[in-house]
N, CA, C and O atoms as CSV, one atom per row, in Angstrom:
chain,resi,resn,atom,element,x,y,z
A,1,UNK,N,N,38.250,-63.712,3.819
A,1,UNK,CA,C,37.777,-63.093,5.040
A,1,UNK,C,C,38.579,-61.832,5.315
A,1,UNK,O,O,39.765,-61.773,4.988
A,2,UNK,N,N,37.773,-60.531,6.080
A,2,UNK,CA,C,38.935,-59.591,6.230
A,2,UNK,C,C,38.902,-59.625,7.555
A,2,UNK,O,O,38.140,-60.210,8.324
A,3,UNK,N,N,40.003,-58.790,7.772
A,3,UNK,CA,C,40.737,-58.849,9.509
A,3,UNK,C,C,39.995,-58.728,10.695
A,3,UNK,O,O,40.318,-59.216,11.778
A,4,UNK,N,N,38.605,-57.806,10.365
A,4,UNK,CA,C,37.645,-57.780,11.483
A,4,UNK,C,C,37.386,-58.970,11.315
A,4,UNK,O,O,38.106,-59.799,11.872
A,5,UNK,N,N,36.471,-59.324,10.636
A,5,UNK,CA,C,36.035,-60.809,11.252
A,5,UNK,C,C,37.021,-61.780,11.299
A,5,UNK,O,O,36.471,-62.818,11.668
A,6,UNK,N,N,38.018,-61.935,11.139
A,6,UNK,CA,C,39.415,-63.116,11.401
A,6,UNK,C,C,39.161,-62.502,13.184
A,6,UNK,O,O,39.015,-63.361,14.053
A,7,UNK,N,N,39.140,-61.400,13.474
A,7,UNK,CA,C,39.734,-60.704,14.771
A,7,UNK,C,C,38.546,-61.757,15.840
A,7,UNK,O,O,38.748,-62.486,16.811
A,8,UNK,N,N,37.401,-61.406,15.133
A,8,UNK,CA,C,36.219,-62.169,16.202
A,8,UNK,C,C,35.927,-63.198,16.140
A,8,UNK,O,O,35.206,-63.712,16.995
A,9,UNK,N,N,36.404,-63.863,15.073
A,9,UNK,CA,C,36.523,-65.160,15.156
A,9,UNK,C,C,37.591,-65.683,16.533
A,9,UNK,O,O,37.193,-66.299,17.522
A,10,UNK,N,N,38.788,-65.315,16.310
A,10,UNK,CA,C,39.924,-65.543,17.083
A,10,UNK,C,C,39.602,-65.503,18.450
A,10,UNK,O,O,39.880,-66.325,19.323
A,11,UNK,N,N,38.890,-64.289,18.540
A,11,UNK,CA,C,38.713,-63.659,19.907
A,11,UNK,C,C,37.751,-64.832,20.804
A,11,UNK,O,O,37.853,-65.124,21.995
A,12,UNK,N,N,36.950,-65.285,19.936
A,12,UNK,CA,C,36.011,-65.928,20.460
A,12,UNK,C,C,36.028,-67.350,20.639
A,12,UNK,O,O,35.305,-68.003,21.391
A,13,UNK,N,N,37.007,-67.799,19.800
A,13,UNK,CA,C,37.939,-69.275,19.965
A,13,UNK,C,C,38.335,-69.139,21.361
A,13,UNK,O,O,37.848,-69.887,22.209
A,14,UNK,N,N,39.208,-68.211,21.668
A,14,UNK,CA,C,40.290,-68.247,22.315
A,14,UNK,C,C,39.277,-68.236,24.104
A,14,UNK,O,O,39.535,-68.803,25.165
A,15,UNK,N,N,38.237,-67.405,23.732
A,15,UNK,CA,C,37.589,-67.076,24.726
A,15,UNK,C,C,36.734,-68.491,25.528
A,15,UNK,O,O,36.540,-68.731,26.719
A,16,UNK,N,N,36.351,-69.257,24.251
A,16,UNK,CA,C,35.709,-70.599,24.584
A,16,UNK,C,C,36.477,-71.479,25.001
A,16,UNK,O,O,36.200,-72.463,25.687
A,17,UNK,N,N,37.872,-71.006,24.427
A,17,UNK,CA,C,39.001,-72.085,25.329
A,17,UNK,C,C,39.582,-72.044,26.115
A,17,UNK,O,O,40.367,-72.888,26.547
A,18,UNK,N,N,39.213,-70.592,26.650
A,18,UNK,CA,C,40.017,-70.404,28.125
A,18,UNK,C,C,38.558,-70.787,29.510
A,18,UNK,O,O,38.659,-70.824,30.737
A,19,UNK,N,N,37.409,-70.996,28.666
A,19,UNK,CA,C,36.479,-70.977,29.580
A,19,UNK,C,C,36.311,-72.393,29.700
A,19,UNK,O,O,36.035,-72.872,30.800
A,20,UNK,N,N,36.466,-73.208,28.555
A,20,UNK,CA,C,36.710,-74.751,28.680
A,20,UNK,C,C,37.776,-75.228,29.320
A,20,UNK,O,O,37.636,-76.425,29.568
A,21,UNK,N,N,39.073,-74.648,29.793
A,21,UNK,CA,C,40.608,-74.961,30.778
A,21,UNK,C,C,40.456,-73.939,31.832
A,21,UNK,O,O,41.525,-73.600,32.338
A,22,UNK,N,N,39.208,-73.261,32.371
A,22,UNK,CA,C,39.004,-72.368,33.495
A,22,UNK,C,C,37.633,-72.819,34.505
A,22,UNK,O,O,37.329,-72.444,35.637
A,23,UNK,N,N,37.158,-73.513,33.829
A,23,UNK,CA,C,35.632,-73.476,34.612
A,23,UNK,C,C,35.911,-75.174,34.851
A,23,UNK,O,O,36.243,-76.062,34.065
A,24,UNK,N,N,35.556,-75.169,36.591
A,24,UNK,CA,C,35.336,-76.960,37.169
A,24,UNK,C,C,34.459,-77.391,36.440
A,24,UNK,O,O,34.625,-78.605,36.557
A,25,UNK,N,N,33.676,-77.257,35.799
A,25,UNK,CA,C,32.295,-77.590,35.488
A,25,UNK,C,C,32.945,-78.474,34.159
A,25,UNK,O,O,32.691,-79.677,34.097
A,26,UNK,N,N,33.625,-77.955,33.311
A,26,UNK,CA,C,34.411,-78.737,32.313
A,26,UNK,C,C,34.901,-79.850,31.989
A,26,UNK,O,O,35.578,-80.175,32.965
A,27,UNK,N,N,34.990,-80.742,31.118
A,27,UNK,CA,C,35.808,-82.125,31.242
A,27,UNK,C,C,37.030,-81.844,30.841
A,27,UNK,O,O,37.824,-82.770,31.006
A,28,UNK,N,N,37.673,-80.383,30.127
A,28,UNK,CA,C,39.150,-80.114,29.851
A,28,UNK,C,C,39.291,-79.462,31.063
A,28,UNK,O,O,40.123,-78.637,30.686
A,29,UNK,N,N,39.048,-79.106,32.660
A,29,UNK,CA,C,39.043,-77.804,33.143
A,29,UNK,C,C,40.787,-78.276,33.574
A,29,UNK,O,O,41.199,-79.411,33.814
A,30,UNK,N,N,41.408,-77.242,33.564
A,30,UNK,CA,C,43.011,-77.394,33.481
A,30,UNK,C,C,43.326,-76.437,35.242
A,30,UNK,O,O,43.798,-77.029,36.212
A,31,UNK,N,N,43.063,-75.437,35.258
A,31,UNK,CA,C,42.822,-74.391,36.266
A,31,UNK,C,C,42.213,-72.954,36.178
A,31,UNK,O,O,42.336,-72.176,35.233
A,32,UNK,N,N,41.538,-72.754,37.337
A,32,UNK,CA,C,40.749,-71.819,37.412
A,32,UNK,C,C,41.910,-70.220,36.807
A,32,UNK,O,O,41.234,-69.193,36.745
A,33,UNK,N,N,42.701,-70.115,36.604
A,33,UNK,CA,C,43.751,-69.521,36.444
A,33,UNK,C,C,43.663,-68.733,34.725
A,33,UNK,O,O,43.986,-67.565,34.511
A,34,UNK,N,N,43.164,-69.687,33.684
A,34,UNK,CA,C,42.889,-69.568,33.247
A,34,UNK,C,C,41.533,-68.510,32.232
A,34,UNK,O,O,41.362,-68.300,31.031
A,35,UNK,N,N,40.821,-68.081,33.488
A,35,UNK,CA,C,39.409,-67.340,33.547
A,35,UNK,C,C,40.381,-65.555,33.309
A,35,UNK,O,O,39.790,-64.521,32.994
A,36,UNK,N,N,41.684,-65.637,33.526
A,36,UNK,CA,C,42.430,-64.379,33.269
A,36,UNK,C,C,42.608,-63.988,32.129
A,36,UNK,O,O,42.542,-62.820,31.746
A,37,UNK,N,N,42.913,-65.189,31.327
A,37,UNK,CA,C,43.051,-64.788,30.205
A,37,UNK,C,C,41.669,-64.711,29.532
A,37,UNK,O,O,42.014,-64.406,28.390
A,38,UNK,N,N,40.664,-64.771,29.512
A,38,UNK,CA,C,38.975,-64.538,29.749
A,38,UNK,C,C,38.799,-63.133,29.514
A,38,UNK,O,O,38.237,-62.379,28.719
A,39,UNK,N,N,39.609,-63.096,30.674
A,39,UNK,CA,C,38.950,-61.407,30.923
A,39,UNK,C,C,40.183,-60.620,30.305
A,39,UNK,O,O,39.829,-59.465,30.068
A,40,UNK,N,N,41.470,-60.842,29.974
A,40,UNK,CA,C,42.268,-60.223,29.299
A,40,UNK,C,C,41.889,-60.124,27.603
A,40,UNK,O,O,42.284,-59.196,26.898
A,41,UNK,N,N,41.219,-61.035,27.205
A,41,UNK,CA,C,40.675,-60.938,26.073
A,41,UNK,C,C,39.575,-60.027,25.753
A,41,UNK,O,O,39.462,-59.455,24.669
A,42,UNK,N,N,38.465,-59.872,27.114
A,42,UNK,CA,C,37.411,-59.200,27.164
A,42,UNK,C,C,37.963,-57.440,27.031
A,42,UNK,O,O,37.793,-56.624,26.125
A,43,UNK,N,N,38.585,-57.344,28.192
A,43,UNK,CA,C,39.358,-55.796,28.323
A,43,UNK,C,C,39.858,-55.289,27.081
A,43,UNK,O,O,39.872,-54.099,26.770
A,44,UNK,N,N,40.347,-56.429,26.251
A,44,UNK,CA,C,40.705,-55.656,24.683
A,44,UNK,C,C,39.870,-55.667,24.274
A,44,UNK,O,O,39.376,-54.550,24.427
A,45,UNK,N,N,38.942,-56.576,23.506
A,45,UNK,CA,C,38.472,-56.110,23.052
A,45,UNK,C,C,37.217,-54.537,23.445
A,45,UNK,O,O,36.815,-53.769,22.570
A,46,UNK,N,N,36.905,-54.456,24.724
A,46,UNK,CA,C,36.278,-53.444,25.257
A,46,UNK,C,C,37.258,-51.766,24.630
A,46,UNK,O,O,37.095,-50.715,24.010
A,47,UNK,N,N,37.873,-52.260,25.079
A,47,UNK,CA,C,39.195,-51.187,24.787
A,47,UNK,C,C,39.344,-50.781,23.086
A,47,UNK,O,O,39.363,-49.592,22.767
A,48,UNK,N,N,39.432,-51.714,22.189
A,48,UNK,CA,C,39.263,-51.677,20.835
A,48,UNK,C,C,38.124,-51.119,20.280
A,48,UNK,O,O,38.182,-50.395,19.286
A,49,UNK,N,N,36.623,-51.527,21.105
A,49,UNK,CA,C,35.866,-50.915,20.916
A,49,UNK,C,C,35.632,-49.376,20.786
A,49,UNK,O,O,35.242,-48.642,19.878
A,50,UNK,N,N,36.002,-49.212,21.976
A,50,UNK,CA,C,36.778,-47.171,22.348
A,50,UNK,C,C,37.341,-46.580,21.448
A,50,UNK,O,O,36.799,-45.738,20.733
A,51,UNK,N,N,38.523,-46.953,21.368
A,51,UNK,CA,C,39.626,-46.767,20.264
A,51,UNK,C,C,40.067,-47.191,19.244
A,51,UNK,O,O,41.122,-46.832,18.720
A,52,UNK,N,N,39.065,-48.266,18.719
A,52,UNK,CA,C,39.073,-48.174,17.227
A,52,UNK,C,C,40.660,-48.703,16.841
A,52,UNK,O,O,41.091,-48.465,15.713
A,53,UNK,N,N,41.432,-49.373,17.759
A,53,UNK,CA,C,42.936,-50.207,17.436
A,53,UNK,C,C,42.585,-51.063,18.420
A,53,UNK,O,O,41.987,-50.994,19.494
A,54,UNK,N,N,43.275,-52.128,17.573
A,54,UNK,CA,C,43.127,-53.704,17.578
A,54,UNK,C,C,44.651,-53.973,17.110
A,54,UNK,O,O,45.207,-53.565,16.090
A,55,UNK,N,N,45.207,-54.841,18.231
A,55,UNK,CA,C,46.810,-55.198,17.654
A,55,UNK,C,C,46.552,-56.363,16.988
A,55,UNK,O,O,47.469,-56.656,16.221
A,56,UNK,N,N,45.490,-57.264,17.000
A,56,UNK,CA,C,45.400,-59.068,16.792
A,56,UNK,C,C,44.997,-58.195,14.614
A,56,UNK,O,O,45.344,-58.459,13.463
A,57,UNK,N,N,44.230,-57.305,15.238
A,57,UNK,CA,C,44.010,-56.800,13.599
A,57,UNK,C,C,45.511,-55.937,12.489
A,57,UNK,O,O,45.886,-55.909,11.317
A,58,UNK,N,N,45.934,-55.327,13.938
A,58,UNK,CA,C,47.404,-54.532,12.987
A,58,UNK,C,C,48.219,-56.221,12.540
A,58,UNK,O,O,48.473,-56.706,11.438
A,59,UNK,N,N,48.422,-56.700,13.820
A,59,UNK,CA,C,49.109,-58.005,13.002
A,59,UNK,C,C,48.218,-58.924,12.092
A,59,UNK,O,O,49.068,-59.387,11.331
A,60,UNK,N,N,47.271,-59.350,11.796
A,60,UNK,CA,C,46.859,-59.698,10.468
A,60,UNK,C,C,46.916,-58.981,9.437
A,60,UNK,O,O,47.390,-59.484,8.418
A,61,UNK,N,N,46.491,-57.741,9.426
A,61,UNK,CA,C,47.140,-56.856,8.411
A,61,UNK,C,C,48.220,-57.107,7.698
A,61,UNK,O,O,48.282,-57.360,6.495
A,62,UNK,N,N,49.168,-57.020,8.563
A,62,UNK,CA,C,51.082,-57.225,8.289
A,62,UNK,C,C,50.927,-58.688,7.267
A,62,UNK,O,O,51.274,-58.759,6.088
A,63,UNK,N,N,50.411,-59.610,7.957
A,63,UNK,CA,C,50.111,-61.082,7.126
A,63,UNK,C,C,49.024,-60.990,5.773
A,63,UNK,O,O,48.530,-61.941,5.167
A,64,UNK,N,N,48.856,-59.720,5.553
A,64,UNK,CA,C,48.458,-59.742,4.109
A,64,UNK,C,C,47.204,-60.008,4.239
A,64,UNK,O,O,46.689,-60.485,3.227
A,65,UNK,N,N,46.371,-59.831,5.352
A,65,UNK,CA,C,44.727,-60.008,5.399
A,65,UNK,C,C,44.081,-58.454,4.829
A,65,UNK,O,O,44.598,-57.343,4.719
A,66,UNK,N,N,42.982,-58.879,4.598
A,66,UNK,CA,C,42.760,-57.579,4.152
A,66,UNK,C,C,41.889,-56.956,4.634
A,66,UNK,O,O,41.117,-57.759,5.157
A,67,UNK,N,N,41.433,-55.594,4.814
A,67,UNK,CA,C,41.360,-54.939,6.180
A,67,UNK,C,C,39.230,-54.609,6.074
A,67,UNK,O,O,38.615,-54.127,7.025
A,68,UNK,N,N,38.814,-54.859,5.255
A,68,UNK,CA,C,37.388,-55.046,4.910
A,68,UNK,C,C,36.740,-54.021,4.979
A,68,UNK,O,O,37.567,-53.137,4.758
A,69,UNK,N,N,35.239,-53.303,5.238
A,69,UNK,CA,C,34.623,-52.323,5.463
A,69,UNK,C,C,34.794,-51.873,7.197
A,69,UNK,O,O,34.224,-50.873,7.634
């Protein structure tokens, strides 16, 4: 796999699991507190979009992923 898609994979784990420990509606819901890191995930990647840098991608890089089309 190369680093973009490791990146959206990740992104989107992370995103389903902050919405599964953020939302009452949940049987994991942990606290609404959680929905931050939601949107802290969203803002990068929005931001990455723009500017074309991604740190979750510079650090896979470093780990020897390889950087794809």
């Amino acid at each position: 796999m190369t680093s973009w898609q490791l990146v959206r994979i990740i992104a989107g784990s992370l995103i389903l699991l902050s919405l599964a420990l953020g939302v009452q509606a949940s049987p994991l819901f942990v606290s609404e507190n959680w929905l931050w890191f939601t949107t802290f995930i969203g803002v990068n990647l929005l931001q990455s979009g723009f500017t074309r840098w991604c740190l979750m991608e510079k650090i896979l890089r470093k780990l020897g992923v390889s950087a794809g089309c």
